[in-house]
Residue, then its C-alpha position, 0 to 999 in steps of 0.5 A: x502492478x503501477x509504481x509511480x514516483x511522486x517527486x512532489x510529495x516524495x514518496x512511491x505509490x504502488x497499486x498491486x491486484x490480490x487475485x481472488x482475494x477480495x474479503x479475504x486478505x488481512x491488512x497486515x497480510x496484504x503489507x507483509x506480501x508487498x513488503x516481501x515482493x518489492x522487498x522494500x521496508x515493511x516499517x516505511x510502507x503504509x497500505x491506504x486501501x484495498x477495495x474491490x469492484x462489482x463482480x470481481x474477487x480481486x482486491x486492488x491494494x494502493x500503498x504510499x512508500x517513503x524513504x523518509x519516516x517524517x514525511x509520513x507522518x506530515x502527509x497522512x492521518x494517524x489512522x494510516x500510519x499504523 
């Protein structure tokens, strides 16, 4: 796990690994388990990507936590915000 604070930008980015899980987790399931685990609010936590690498069945989940909602909707594009 990486949790950086972006003081630019104002919000966390958060990179998790899903052992095993390449092509096999939802988005949603992947939101709801980083919401849980971090316990932060599912409704400010958005999920940019999941990919995955050559070889391994881990999925690498890069996630963008704002403290404030309007800062969210200037930085990302409508199909990200959910």
């Amino acid at each position: 796990m990486e949790d950086k604070k972006n003081l630019l930008l104002n919000r966390r980015e958060i990179k998790l690994i899903f052992k095993d899980s390449y092509g096999k987790i939802k988005r949603s399931e992947a939101l709801e388990a980083i919401a849980n685990f971090l316990k932060l609010d599912k409704n400010k936590l958005f999920l940019i990507k999941i990919e995955g690498k050559r070889g391994s069945k881990d999925a690498l989940a890069l996630c963008y936590y704002y403290e404030n909602i309007e800062d969210a909707k200037r930085q990302l594009p409508r199909g990200k915000r959910q």
